[in-house]
N, C-alpha and C positions, 0 to 999 in steps of 0.2 A: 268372964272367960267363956264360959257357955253363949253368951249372944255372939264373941267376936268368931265363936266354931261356927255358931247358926251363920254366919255375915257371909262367912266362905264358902260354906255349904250353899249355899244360896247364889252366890257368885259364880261357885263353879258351874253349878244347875245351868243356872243362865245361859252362861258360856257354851255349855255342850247343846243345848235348844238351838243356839244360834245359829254352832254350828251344823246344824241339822238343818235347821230352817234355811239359811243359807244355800246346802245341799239340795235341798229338795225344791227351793226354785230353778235352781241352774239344772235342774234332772229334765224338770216338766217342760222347760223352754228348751233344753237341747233334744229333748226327745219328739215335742210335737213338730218341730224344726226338722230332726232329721228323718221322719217318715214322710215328707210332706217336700224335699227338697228343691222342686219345681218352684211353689210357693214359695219359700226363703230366696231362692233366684232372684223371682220376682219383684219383691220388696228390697233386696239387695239392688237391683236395677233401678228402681223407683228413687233411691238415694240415691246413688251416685248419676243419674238425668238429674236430679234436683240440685245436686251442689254444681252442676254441671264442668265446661273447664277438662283440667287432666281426669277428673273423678270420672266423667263420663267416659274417657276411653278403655276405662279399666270395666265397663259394664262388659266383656268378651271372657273375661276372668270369675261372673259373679257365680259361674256353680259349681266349680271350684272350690269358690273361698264361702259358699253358703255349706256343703259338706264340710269343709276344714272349722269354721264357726260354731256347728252344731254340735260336731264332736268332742270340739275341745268342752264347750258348755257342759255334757254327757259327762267329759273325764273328770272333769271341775266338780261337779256336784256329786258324782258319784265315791271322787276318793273323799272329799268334804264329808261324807256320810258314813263309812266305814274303815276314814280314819288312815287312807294310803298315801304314803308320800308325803305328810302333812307339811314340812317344811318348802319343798319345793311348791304345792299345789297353794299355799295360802303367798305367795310372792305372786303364782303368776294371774291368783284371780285380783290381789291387789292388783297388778298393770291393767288385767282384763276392764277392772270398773274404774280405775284413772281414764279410762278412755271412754268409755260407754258412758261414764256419767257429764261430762260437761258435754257431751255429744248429743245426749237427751237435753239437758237443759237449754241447748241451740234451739233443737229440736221445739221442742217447748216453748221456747221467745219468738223464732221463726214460722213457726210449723210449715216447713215446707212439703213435707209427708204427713198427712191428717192421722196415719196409725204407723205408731214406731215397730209395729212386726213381732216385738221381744218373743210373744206366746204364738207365733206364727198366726193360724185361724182359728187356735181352740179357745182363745180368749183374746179378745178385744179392748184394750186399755186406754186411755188418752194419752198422748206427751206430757203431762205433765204428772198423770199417776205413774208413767215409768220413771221420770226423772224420781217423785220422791220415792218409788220403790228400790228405784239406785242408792238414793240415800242411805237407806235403811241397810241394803247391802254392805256399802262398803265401811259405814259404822262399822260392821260387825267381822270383819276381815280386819278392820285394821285393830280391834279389837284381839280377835284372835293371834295377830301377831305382837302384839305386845305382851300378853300372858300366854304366849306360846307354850310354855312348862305345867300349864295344865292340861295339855292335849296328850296322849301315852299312845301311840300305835299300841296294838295288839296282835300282829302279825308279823312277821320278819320280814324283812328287808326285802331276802331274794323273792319271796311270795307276794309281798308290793309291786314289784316290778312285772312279772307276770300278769298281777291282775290288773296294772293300768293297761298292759299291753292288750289285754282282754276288753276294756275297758273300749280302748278306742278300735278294735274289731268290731265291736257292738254298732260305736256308731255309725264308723264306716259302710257296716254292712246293711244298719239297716235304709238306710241313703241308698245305697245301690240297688236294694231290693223295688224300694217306693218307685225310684226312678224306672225301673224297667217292667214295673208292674203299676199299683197305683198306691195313694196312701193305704196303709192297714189298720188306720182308723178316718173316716173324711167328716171332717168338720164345716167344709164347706156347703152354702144353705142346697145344691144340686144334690143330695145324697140320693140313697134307692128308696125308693116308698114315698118320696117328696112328690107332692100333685103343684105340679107349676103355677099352674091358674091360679089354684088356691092362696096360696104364697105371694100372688101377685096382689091379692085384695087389701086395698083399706077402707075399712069403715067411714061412714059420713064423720063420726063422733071422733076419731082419731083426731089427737094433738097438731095442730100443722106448723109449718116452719113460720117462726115469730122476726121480725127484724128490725131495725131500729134504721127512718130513714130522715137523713139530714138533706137540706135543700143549703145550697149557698147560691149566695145574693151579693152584688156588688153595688156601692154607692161612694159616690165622690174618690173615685180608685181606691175604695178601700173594702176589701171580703170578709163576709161573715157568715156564721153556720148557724140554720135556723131548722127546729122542727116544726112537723106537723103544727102542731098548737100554738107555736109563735110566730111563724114566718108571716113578712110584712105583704099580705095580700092586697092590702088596700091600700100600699104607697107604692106610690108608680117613681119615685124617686130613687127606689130598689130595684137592679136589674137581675135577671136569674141569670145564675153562671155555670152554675151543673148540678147534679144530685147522686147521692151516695146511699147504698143501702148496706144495711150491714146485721149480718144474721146472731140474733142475741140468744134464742133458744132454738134447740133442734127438735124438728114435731116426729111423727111416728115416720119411720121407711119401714117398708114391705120385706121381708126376707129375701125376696128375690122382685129388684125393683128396674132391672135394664135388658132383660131379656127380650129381644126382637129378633124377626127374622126376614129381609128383603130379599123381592126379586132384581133381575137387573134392571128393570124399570122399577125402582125401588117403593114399590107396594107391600106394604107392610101382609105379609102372609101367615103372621102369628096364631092367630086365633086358630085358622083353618089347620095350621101344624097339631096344636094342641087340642083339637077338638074330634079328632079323627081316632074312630072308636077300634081301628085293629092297629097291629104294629106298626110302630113309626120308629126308622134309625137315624137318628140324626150324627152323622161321620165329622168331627169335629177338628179344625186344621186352622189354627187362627192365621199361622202363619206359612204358606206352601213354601218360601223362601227356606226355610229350615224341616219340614216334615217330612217326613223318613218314605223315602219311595216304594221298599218293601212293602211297609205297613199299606201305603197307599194301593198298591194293587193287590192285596189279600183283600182289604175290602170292595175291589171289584167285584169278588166272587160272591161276596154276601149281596151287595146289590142285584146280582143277577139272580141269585135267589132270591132274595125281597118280590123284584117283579116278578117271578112268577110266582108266588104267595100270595099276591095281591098287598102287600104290607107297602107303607109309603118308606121314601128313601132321601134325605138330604145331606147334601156333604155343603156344611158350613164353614166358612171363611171369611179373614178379613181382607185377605190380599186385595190387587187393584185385578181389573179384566186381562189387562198384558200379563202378569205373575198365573194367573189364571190358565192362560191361553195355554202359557209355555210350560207349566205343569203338566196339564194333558198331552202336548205333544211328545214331554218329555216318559209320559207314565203310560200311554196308550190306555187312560182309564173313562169312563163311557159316563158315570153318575153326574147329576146335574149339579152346579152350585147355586149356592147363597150366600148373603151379607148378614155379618152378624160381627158385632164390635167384639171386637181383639180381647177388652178386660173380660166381657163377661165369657166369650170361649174359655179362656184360660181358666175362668171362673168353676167352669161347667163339669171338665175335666181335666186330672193334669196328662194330658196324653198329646201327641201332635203325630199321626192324628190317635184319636181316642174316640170310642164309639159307645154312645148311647140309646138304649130302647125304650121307649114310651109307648103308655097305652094310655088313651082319652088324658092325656099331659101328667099322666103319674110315673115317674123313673122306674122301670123295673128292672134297670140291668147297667152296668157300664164297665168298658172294659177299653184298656191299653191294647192300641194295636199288634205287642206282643202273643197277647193273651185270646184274640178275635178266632172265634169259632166259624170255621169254615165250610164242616161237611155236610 
């Protein structure tokens, strides 16, 4: 009698971990998600170009549905943790991971996106550690609703209701805030006190990318795949038909491993950016097509302060020279450009534009063109 009390005792333990653990994943993922909303955009965009088709026209909707996404995540794991709503919230995080999980295990067989996003930038998972982390999920949800009678709210109903509505204030709000300022925590390898250069280095001794490469050969119409060590070199009765490589281990990347900066004769001008011992701003706009015109003429006025400071001045872009052109004529603004790939801007800051200070390539400053200090 006593062990079948211990069995439940034990059972129910379980159960309430679960539901806790449960909780506090969907917390950490809705919350680095909704400070960071730019970046979930992003990775929202990244899948829906990749399954391409109707998915891709719906990339016009993705910041949107990356705030709606994140929040719900927030509401999920936060009434899962203190127990609000529990009949309604264990139905919809079942639907939530009916979806998310054979979506990952695509994901996973496919890999059409090399990082499924779940932890946005604060953690880095493979497809296939999220598919079994889904696993583990929705065990436990549908756990939870099968012993649903061992879960007991401790709050009343009408104060449930309030606090989910609270709930998704939270998230909402803080998604709007990130957006119009920057993340409130940046996990991104660009943060302040980062030395570029530094970040850029790999050692002789670093692990490098290992790969597996097949040669295929033809004889008497018929194709076979040879490696390295057996391929038929000395029979000339084998004809070579193509060769395949294929990356079997990943060696060390650099924290920060795509960072350049061209001029319009595209000379690589990096070094000289990051080597330059007084203030440097680099005005960041991956894309002028969408970058906020306000913003862009406030930081006229820093530019013109810069020069006479003697401080250097670059407003980065990915645009093409025409987007370019018509910017300026469109913004009357005077700073020079530069070429610098679209992923790592976006990488650098989430602002369009968004303005960064360096000294000798160490971040000392970065700010949303909301936020751009002018006097």
């Amino acid at each position: 009698m006593n062990m079948n009390k211990t069995s439940k005792t034990i059972g129910n333990l379980s159960l309430q971990i679960g539901r806790i653990l449960f909780g506090a994943v969907f917390v950490f993922s809705g919350f680095v998600k909704a400070i960071d909303p730019l970046g979930f955009t992003y990775k929202i965009e990244d899948y829906l170009r990749a399954f391409g088709g109707f998915f891709e026209t719906l990339a016009d909707y993705a910041f949107p549905l990356a705030i709606a996404l994140s929040t719900l995540e927030l509401l999920i794991g936060l009434n899962m943790i203190f127990k609000i709503q529990l009949n309604l919230t264990r139905i919809v995080a079942l639907l939530f991971m009916l979806v998310m999980t054979p979506l990952t295990l695509y994901l996973a067989i496919k890999n059409p996106v090399t990082d499924c996003g779940c932890f946005g930038d604060a953690l880095i998972i493979s497809n296939w550690a999220t598919f079994f982390k889904n696993l583990v999920l929705i065990s436990i949800v549908i756990l939870m609703i099968i012993y649903h009678k061992k879960f007991k709210a401790f709050l009343s109903s009408k104060i449930q209701i309030y606090a989910s509505l609270i709930f998704i204030a939270i998230g909402i709000s803080l998604s709007v805030y990130s957006y119009h300022h920057l993340p409130m925590i940046d996990f991104l390898p660009y943060k302040i006190g980062v030395n570029i250069p530094k970040n850029m280095e790999i050692s002789d001794n670093a692990p490098k990318d290992e790969y597996k490469t097949t040669f295929i050969y033809e004889k008497n119409g018929e194709q076979m795949e040879f490696t390295l060590e057996n391929y038929p070199k000395n029979d000339s009765n084998w004809v070579f038909v193509d060769q395949k490589s294929e990356l079997v281990k990943k060696g060390y990347r650099a924290p920060i491993h795509d960072f350049s900066i061209m001029n319009a004769q595209f000379d690589d001008i990096t070094q000289e950016v990051l080597s330059f011992p007084g203030n440097t701003y680099l005005l960041i706009m991956y894309d002028l097509n969408l970058t906020s015109k306000e913003g862009a003429i406030k930081a006229e006025k820093i530019y013109q302060k810069a020069i006479k400071s003697g401080d250097k001045f670059y407003a980065l872009t990915a645009s093409s020279d025409e987007d370019v052109q018509k910017f300026v004529d469109n913004t009357n603004v005077t700073y020079p450009f530069w070429k610098t790939d679209p992923t790592t801007l976006k990488t650098v800051i989430r602002g369009n534009p968004g303005l960064v200070l360096l000294k000798k390539g160490t971040i000392i400053g970065k700010w949303n063109w909301r936020d751009f200090k002018i006097d």
